[in-house]
TORLUM-364507 format. One record per residue: residue in one letter; y, x, z of N, C-alpha, C in turn. Coordinates in steps of 0.2 Angstrom, whole numbers, plus 2048, in hexadecimal, padded with zeros to 3 digits. Example, Ala and Ser with C-alpha at 12.3 -4.5 7.8 and 13.67 -1.06 7.14 Angstrom:
<sites>
a7E48428277EA83E8277F0842827
s7F58408237FB844824800840827
</sites>
This chain:
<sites>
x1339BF8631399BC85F13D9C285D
x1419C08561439C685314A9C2853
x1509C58561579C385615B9C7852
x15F9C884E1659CC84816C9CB84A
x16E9CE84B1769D084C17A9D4845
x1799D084117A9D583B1829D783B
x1879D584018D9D684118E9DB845
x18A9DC84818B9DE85018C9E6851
x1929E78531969EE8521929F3855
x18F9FB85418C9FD859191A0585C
x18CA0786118EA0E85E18FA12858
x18BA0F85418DA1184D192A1184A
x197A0B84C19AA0984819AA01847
x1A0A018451A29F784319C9F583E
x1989EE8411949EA83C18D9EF83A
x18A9F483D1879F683E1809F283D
x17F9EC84217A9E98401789EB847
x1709E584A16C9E78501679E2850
x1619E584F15C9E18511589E0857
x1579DB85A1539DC86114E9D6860
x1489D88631439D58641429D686A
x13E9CE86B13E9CA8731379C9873
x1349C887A12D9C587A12D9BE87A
x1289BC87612D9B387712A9AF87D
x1269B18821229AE8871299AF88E
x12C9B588D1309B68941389BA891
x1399BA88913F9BB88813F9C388C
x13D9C888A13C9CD88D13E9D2888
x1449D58881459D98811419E0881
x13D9DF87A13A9E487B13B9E8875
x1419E88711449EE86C14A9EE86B
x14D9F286A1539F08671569F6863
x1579F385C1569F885415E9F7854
x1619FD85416A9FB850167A0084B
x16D9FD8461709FF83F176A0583F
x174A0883D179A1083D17DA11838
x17EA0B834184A0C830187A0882F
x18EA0C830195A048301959FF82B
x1979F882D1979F482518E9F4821
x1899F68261839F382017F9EF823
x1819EA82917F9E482B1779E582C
x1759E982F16E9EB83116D9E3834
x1679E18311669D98341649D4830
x1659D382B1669CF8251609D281F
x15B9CE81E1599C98231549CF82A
x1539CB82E14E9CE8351489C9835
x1419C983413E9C58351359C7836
x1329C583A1299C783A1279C7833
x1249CD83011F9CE82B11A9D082D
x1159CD83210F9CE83510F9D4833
x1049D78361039DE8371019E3834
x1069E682F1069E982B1029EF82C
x1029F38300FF9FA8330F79F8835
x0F59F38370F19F08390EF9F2842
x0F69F28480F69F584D0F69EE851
x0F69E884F0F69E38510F99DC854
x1009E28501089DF85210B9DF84C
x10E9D884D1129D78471179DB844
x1189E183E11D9E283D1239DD83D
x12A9E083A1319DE83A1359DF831
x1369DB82E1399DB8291429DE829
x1459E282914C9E282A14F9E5824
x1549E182315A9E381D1609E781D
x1639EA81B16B9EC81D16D9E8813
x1709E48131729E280E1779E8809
x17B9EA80F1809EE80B1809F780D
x17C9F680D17A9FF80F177A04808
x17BA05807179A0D800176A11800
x171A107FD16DA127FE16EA1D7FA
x167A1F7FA168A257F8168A277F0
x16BA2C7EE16BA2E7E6163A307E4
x163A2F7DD168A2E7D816AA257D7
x165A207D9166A1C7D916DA177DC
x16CA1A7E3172A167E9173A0F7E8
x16CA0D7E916CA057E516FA047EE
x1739FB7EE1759F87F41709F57F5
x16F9F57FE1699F08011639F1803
x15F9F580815C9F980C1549F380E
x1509F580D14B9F18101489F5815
x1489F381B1429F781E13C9F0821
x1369F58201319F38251309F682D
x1319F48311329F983912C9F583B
x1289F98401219FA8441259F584A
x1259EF84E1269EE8551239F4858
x11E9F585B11A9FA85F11FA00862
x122A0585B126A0885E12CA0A859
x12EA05855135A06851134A0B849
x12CA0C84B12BA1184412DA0D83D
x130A10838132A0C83212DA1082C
x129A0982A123A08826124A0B820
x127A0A81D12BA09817132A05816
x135A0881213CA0881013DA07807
x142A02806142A017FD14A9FE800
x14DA017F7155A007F71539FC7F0
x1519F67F01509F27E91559F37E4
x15A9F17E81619F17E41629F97E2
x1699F57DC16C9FC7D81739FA7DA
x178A017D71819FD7D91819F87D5
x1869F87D718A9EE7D31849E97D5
x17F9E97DA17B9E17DC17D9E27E1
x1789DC7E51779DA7E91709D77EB
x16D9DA7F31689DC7F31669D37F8
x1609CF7F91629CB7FF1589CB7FE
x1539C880414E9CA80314C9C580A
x1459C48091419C080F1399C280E
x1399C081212E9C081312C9BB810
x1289BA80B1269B380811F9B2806
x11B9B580C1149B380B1119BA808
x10B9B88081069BD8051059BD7FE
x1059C07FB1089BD7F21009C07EF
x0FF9C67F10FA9CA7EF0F19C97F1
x0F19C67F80ED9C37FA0E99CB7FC
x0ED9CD8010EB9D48030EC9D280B
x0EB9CE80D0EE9CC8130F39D0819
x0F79D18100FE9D38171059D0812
x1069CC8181109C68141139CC810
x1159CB80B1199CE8051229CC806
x1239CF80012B9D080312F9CF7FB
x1309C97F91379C77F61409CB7F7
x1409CD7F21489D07F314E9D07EC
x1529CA7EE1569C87E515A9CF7E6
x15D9CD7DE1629D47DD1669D07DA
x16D9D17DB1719CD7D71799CE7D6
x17D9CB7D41829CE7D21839D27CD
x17F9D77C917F9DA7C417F9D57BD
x1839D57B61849D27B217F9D27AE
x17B9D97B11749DC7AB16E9DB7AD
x16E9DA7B31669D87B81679D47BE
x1659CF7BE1639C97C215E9C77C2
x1599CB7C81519CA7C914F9CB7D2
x1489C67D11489C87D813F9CB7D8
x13F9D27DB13A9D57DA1379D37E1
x12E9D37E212B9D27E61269D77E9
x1269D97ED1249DF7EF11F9E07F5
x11A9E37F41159E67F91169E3801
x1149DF8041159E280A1139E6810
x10E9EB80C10A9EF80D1109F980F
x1129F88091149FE80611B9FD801
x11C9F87FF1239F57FA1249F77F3
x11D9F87F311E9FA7EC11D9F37E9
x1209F47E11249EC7DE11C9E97DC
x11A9E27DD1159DE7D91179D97D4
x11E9D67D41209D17CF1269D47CC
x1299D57CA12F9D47C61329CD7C2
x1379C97C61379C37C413E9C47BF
x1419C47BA1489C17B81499BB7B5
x1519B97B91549B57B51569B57B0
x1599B07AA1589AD7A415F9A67A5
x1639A879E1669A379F16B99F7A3
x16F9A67A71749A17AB1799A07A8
x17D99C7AF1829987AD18899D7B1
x18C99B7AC19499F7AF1939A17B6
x1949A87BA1929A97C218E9A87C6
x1889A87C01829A57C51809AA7C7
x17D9AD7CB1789B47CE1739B27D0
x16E9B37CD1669B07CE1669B67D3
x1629B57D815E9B97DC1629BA7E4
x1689B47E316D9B67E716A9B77EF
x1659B37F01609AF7F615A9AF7F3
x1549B17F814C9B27F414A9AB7FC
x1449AA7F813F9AA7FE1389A87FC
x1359A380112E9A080012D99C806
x12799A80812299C805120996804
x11A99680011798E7FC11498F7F7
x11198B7F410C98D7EF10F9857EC
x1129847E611497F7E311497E7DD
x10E9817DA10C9827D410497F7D3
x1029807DB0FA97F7DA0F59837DA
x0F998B7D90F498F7D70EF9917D8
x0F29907E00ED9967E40F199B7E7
x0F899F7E40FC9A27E51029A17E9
x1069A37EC10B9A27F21139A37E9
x11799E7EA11C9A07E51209A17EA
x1279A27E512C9A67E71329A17E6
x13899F7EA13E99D7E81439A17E9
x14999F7E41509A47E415699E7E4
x15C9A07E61609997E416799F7E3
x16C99A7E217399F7DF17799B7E3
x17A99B7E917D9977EC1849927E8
x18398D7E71889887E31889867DC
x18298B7DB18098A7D41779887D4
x17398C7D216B9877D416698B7D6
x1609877D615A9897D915498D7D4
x1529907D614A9927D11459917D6
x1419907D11399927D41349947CF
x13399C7D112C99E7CE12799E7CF
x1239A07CA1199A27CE11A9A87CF
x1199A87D71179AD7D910F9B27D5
x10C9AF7D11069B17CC1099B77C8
x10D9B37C51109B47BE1189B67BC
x11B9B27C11219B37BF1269AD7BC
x1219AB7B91239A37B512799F7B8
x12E99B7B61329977B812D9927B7
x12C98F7BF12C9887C11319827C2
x1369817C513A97D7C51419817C5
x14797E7C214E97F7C515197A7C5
x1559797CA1599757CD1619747CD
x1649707CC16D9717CC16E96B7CF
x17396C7D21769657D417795F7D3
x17295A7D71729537D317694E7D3
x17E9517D718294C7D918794D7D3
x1899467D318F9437CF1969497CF
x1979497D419C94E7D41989547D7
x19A95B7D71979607DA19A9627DF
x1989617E519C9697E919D96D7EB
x1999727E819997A7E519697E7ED
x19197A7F118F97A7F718797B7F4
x1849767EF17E9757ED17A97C7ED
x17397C7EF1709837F11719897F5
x1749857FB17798980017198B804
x16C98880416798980615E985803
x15A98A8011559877FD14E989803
x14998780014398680513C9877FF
x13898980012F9867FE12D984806
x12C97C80612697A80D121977809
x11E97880F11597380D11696F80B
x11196B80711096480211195F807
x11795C80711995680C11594E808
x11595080111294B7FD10C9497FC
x10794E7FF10094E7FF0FB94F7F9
x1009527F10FE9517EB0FC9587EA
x0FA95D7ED0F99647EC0FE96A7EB
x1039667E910A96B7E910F96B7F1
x1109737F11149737F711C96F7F3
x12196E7F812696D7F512D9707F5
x13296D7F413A9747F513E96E7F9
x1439727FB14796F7FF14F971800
x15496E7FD1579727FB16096D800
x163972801169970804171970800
x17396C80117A96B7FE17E96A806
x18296C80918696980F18B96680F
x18F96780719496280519495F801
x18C95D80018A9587FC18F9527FC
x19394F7F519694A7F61919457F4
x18E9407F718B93B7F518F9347F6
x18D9327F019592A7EF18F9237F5
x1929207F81999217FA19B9227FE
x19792880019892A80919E92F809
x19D9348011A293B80019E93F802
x1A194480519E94B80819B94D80F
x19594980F19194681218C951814
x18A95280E18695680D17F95280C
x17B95880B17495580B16E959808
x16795680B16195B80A15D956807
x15B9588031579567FC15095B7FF
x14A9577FB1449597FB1419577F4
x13D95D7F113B95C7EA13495E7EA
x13395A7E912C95A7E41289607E0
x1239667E312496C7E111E9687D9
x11B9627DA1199637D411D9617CB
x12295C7CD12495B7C812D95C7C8
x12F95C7CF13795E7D113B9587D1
x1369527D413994B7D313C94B7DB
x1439477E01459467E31409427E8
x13C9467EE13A9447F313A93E7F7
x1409407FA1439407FF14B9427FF
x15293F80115794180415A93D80C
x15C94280E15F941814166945814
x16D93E81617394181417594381A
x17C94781D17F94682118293F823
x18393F82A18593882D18D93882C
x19293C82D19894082D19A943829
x1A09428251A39458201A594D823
x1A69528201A895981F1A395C827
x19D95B82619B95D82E19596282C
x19696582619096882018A968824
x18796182418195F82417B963822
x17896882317196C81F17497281C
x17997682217A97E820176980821
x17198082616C98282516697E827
x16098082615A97E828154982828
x15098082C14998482A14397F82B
x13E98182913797D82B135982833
x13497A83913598183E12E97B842
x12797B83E12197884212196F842
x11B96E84511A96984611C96384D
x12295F84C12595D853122956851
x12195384E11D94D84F11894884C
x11394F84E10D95184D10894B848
x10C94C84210894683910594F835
x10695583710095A83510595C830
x10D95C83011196082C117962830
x11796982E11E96A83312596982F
x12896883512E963834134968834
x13A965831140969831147969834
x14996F83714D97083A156970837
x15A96D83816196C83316696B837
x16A97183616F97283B17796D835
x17B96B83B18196783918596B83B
x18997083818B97683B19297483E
x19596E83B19C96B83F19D966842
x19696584219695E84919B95F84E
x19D95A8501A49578541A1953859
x19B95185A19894B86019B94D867
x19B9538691999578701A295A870
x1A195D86C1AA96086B1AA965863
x1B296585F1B496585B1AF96C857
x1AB96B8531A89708511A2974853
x19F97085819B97185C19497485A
x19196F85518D96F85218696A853
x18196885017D96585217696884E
x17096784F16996984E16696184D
x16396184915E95D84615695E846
x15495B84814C95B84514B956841
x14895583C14595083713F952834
x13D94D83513794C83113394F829
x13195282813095482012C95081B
x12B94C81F12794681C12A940819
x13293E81B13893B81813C93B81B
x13E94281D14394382114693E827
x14293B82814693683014693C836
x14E93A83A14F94083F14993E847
x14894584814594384F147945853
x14B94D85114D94B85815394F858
x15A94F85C16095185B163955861
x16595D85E16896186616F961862
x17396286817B96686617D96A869
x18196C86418697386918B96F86F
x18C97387318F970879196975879
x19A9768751A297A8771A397B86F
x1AA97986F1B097A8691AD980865
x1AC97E8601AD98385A1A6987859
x1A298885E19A98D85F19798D859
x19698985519298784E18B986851
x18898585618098285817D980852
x17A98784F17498384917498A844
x17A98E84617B99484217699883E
x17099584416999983F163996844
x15E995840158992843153994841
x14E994845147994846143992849
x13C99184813798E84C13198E84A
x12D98B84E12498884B11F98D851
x12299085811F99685C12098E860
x11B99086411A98D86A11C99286F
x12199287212599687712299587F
x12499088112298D88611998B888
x11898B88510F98C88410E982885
x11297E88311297688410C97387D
x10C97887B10797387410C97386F
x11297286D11897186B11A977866
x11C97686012197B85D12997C861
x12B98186113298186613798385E
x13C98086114198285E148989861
x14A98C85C14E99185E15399085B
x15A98E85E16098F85C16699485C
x16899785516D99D856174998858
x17999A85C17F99785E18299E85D
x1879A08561899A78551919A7858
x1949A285A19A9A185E1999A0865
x19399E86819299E86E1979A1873
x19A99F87919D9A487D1989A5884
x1939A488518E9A488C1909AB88E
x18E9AF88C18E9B988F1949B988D
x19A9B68871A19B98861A49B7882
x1AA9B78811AD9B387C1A99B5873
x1A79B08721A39B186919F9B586A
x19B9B98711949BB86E18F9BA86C
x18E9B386D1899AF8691849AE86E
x17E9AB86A1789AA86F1749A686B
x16D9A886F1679A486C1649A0870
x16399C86D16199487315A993873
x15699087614E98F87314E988877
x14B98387314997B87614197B875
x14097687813897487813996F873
x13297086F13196886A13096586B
x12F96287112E95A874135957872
x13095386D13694E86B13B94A871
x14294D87214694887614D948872
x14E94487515494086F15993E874
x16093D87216793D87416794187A
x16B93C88017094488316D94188C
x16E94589016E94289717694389C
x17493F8A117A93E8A217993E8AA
x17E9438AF17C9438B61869468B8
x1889458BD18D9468C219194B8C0
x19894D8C119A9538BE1989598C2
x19A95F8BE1979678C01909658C0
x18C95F8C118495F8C217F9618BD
x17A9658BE1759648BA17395D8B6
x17295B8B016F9558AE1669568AE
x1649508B015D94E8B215994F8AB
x1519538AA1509518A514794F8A5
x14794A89F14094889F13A94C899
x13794E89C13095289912A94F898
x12595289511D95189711A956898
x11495489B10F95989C10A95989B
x10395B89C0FB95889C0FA95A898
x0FE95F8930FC95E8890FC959885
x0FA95A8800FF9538790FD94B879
x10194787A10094187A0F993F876
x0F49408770ED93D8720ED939876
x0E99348710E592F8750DD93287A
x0DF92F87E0DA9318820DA936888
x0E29398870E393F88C0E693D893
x0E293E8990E193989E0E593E8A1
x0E79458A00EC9498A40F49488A2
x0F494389E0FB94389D1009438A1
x1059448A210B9438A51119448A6
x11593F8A611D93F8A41219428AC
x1269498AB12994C8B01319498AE
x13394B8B613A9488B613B9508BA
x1429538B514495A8B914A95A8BB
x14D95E8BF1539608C015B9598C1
x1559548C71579508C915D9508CF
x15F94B8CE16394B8D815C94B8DD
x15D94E8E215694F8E715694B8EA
x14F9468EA14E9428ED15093C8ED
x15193A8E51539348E21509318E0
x1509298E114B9258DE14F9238D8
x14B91F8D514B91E8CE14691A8C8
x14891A8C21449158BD1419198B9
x13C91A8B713891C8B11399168AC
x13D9178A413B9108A113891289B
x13390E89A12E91189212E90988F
x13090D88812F90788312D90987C
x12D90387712B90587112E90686A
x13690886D13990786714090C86A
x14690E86814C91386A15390F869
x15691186E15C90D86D16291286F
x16690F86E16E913870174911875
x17190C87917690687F17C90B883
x18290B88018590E88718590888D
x18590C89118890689818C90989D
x18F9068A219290B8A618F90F8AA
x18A9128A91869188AC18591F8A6
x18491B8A018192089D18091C898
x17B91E89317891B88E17191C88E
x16D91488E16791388D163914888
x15D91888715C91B88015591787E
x15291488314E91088114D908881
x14A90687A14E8FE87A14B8F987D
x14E8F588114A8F188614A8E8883
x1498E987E1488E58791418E2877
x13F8E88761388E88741348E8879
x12B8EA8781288EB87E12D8F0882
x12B8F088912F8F388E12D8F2895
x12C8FB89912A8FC8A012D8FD8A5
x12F8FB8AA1329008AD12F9008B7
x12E9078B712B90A8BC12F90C8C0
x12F90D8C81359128CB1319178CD
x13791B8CD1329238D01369258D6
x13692B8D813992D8DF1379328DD
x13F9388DC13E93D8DB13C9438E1
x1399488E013B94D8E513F9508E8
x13F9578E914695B8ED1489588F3
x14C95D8F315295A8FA1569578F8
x1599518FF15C94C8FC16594F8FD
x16794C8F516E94E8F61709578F1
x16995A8EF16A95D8ED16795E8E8
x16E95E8E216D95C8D916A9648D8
x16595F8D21609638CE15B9658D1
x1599628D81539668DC14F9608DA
x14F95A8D914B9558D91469568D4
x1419538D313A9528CD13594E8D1
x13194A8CA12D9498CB1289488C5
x1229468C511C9498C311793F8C0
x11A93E8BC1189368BC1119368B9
x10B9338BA1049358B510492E8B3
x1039308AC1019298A60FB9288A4
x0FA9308A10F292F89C0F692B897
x0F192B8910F292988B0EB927889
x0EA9208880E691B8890E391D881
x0DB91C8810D891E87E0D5919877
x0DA9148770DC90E8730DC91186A
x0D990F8670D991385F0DD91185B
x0E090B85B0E69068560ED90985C
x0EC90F85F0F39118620F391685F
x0F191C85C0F192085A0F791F854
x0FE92585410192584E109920854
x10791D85810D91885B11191D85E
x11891985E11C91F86411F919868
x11F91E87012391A872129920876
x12E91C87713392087C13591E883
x13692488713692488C13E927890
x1419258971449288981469268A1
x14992A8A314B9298AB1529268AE
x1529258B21599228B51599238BA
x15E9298BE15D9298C71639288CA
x1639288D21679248D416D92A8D8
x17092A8D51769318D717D92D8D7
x17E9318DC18492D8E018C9318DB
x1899368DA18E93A8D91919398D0
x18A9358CD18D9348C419292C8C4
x19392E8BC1959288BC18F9228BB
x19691C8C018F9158C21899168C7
x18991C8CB18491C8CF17E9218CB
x17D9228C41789218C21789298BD
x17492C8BF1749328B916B92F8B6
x16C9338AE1669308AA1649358A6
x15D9368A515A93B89F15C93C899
x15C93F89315993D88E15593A88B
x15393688614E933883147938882
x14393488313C93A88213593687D
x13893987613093487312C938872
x12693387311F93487211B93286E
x11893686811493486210F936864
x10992D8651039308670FD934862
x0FA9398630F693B85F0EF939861
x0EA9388590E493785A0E093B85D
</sites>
């Protein structure tokens, strides 16, 4: 895992920049790259360019956005390629000239040399706004793309990315966006403008293109598609809801949208495509709510939803005032080795190590949903699975209860549908409305001693073939003297059976 600190003051000097790479099985640091010059935010972007040297280890994409380069050009904005192995830096390009600005990502193999290539806008200059695409071999230039016809303050190239093929080609294209102003999309072939986008709402609110995307064809029609973010989307008559739109990479017709729930809570400041959590064979999208208030004042929340039509699966939050939980995201690794893509949450206000040094979070993509509830200062209990992916016919399955009161009895409740019940214990997440089970278990550990309890319940997943594609939700209830009502309770945990 590749972590950026592009703020992070060093012995160099303020803002400096620092990169660290982690093993992602044991979280084991195994680099750590600073930036040697004040003010160039060494970090931006940080990201895997697989194996460029061909040594068998992914290279590293790293930027310093604000670092000046050398004469005669002293273009701003630094690319390097660096070795993991032992810090060697592959090649170096300064895209940029004075007066731009440099911003740049990985976006697929464009060349079809099987090494990921490298997008980098230039922008801010009155006389050149282009985003060149470059070798990931060696960085020498392949495309030269320019913009054409802006609008008062637009800066084409402000933000690059990829990847996607949304032309049909065969080719990997390229998108750029100008934050508050619009979207592009070229062929990566040719260079050709494919689609541009501006704001579809009635009123603007100069938030639109805050974040764009190429993901895979959610429509099934051959073209990947775009995805694009407004956070202060005002949509009537909710207001400034925000919201994430999905377009059609063949014609740039509106997909799908999905608004914020809460006014001013900038729904969709970020997002990424981070894997496949429930498992229909497209990976789904992660969208951080960077002001969410559910948990405390500013907190933040994470989303998962679907790319398919955006329906949410599954919802984490930040836990302390002000943290922003969502700051930055990634995924699609199977960390934990469950079958599962995991999710990785930046929290850049975090206080865990210290006042605002932030933190990286990592969850498992077992779809679980709302919150658990257990006794004060106590650990909350949570519900898992095991055995590998819910298919039909997997007779090892099995649903775990962790980090229980020891030695609690309890209810397992599985049903076919999710609900929201507060009671004076906690809140019920599965609805007992519909079909509905309920099993007792008896957890393990010592008795009287929270979070030592578990236990280990086997279901199997019945080899039924009109089951496949069904979900059902599952969740715990044990008997703790110490919560409120008697009763601490799990999270929700669904389950989409796979054929």
């Amino acid at each position: 895992m590749i972590y950026s600190s592009a703020n992070a003051s060093t012995s160099y000097g303020s803002s400096t920049g620092l990169v660290r790479v982690f093993r992602g099985t044991t979280f084991q640091l195994l680099q750590a790259i600073e930036g040697t010059v004040p003010w160039a935010h060494f970090g931006i972007p940080a990201e895997g360019l697989g194996d460029v040297d061909g040594d068998g280890l992914s290279e590293m994409l790293v930027g310093a956005p604000d670092l000046v380069g050398p004469a005669p050009s002293a273009g701003v904005g630094e690319l390097r390629v660096i070795s993991v192995a032992n810090n060697t830096v592959l090649w170096t390009s300064f895209p940029a000239w004075p007066s731009q600005r440099m911003s740049a990502a990985a976006i697929g193999d464009i060349d079809a040399d099987g090494i990921v290539d490298v997008a980098s806008g230039i922008s801010l200059s009155t006389t050149v706004r282009r985003v060149s695409v470059q070798s990931g071999v060696d960085g020498h230039e392949l495309l030269s793309i320019s913009g054409s016809g802006f609008l008062d303050g637009e800066s084409f190239g402000t933000s690059v990315g990829g990847t996607g093929d949304v032309d049909g080609d065969g080719v990997l294209d390229v998108i750029s966006w100008a934050f508050g102003k619009r979207v592009w999309v070229n062929s990566g072939a040719s260079g050709v403008l494919l689609h541009t986008f501006s704001s579809p709402y009635v009123i603007p609110s100069g938030w639109f293109a805050n974040q764009a995307r190429i993901i895979e064809d959610v429509d099934a029609d051959g073209h990947d598609d775009i995805v694009i973010s407004d956070p202060r989307a005002i949509v009537l008559p909710a207001g400034s809801v925000g919201a994430l739109d999905t377009r059609s990479g063949a014609d740039g017709s509106l997909l799908w949208r999905v608004i914020g729930q809460k006014k001013s809570q900038s729904f969709g400041e970020r997002f990424e495509s981070v894997g496949d959590f429930n498992g229909d064979g497209n990976a789904d999208l992660a969208v951080a709510t960077a002001s969410d208030g559910t948990v405390a004042l500013g907190a933040g929340k994470v989303s998962v939803i679907s790319s398919q039509n955006g329906v949410t699966l599954q919802e984490l939050y930040g836990s302390a005032v002000g943290e922003n939980f969502g700051g930055s995201l990634d995924g699609g690794s199977d960390v934990n080795g469950d079958a599962y893509p995991d999710l990785l949450v930046g929290v850049p206000n975090a206080n865990d190590a210290g006042p605002l040094f932030g933190a990286l979070r990592i969850y498992s993509g077992m779809l679980t949903y709302g919150t658990a509830s257990a006794g004060p200062l106590l650990p909350s209990p949570r519900i898992r699975h095991v055995g590998g992916l819910p298919m039909l016919g997997n007779a090892s399955f099995a649903v775990t209860i962790e980090n229980g009161p020891g030695a609690s009895p309890g209810l397992l409740l599985v049903g076919a549908g999710a609900t929201s019940i507060a009671t004076g214990s906690g809140t019920l997440w599965v609805d007992p409305l519909g079909p509905f089970v309920v099993n007792p278990i008896l957890l393990g550990g010592v008795n009287g001693v929270a979070g030592s309890g578990s236990a280990t319940i086997p279901t199997g997943v019945p080899n039924v073939p009109t089951w496949a594609h069904l979900e059902f939700f599952a969740q715990a209830w044990l008997v703790d003297a110490a919560a409120t009502g008697g009763f601490a309770h799990t999270e929700g945990l669904k389950l989409h059976l796979l054929p």
